[in-house]
C-alpha positions as CSV (number, residue, x, y, z in Angstrom):
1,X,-4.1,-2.7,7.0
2,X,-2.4,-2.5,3.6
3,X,-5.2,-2.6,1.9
4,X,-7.2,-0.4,3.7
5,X,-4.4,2.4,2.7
6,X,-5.3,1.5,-1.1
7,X,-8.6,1.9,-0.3
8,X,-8.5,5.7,1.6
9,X,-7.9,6.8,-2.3
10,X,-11.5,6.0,-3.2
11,X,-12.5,9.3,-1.6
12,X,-12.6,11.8,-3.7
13,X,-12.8,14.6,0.0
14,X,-9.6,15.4,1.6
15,X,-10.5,15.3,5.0
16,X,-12.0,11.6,3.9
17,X,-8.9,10.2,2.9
18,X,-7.4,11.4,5.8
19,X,-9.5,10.0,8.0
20,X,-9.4,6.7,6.4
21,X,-5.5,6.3,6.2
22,X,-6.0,7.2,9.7
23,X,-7.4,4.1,10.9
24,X,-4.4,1.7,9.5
25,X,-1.1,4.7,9.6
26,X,0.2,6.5,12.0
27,X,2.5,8.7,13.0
28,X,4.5,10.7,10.5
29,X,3.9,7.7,7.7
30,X,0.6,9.0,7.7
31,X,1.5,12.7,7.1
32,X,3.4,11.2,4.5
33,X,1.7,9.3,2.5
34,X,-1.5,11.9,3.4
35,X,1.0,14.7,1.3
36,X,1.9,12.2,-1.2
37,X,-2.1,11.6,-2.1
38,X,-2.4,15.7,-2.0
39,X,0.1,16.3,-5.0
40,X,-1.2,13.2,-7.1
41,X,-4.3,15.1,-6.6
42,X,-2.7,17.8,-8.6
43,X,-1.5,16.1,-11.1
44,X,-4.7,14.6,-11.5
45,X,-6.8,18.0,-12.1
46,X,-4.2,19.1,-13.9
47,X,-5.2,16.9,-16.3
48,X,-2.9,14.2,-15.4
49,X,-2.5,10.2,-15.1
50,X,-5.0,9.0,-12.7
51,X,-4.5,5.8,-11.3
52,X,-7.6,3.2,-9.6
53,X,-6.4,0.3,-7.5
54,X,-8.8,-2.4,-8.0
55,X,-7.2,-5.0,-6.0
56,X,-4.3,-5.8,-3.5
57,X,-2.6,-9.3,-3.0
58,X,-0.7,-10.2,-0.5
59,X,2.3,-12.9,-1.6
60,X,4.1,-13.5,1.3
61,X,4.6,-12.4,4.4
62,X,6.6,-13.0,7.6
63,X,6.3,-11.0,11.2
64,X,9.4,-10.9,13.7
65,X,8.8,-8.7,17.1
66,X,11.0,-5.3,17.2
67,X,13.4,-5.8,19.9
68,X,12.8,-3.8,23.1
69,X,8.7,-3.1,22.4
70,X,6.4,-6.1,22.7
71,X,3.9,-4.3,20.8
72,X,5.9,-3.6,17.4
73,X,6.7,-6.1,14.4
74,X,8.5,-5.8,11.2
75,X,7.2,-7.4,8.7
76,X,8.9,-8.5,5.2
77,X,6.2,-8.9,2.3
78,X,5.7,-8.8,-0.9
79,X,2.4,-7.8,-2.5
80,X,0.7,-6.4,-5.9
81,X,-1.3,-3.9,-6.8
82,X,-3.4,-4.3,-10.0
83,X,-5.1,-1.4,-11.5
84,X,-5.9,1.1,-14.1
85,X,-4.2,3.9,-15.2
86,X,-6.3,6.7,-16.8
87,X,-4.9,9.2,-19.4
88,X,-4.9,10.9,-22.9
89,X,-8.6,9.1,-22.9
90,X,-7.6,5.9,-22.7
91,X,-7.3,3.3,-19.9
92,X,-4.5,0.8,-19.1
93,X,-4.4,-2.1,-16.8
94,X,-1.3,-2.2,-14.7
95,X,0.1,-4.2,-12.4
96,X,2.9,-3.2,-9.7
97,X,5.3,-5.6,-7.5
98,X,6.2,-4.5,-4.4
99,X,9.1,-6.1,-2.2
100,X,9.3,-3.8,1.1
101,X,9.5,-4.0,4.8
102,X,6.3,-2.6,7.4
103,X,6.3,-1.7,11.0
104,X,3.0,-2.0,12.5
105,X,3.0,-1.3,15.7
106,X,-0.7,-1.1,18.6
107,X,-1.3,2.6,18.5
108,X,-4.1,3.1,21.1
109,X,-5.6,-0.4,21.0
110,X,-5.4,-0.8,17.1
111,X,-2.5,-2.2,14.9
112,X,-1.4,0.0,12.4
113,X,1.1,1.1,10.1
114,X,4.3,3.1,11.2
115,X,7.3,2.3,8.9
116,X,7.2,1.2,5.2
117,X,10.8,1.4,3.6
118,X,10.0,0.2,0.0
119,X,12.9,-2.3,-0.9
120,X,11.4,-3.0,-5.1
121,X,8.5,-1.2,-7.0
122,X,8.3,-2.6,-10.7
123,X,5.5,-3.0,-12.9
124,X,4.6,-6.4,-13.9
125,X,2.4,-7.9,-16.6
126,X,-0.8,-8.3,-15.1
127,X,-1.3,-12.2,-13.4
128,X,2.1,-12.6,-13.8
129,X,3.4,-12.6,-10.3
130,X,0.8,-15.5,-9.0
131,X,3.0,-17.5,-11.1
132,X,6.0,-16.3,-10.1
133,X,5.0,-15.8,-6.3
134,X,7.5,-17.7,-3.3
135,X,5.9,-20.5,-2.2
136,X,4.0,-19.9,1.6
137,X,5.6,-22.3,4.0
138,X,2.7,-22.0,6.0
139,X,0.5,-23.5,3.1
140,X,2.5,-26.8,3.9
């Protein structure tokens, strides 16, 4: 789901990106991150940074059910986000860390996303984190 919200910035259309972050956020996360995208946007045509996610990585991860609704799980994770960053004609590879907490939640039939309190954001040198990254103890 997380990275099908990275990927809903590949449309250039509006309604596109919308409909995309759609099918992984819900509820007022998605108007959220939906306004968000919109004044990046600006920024953008303004002549302004523009920023490509190339890929997503997930580090770690680990689910516990939200008490009192079967159907909800919070979920501690750490992942990256590697990049470029487009400005003053040049481009930059970056790479961002991100420590944070998700509630998915089925929404209809579907998971999706419905709380994502962001706990650390820092840039990183790129590849750097793999090295870095907690070991999985489901890797064993």
């Amino acid at each position: 789901m997380l990275k099908n919200v990275y990927r809903a910035f590949d449309f250039r259309d509006e309604e596109d990106v919308y409909d995309k972050l759609a099918l992984s956020v819900d509820g007022e996360l998605l108007a959220d991150i939906y306004l968000q995208n919109r004044q990046s946007f600006a920024v953008q045509r303004a002549g302004g940074a523009q920023a490509k996610v190339k890929s997503v990585d997930i580090l770690s991860a680990s689910a516990e059910r939200v008490d009192g609704d079967a159907l909800a799980y919070r979920i501690k994770g750490n992942w990256t986000a590697t990049g470029s960053v487009g400005h003053w004609g040049h481009i930059h590879m970056r790479e961002n860390l991100y420590d944070a907490e998700i509630r998915v939640e089925a929404v209809d039939g579907k998971w999706k996303i419905t709380g994502l309190e962001i706990i650390e954001e820092k840039r990183i040198e790129p590849g750097s984190a793999r090295a870095e990254a907690p070991a999985d103890p489901a890797a064993g």
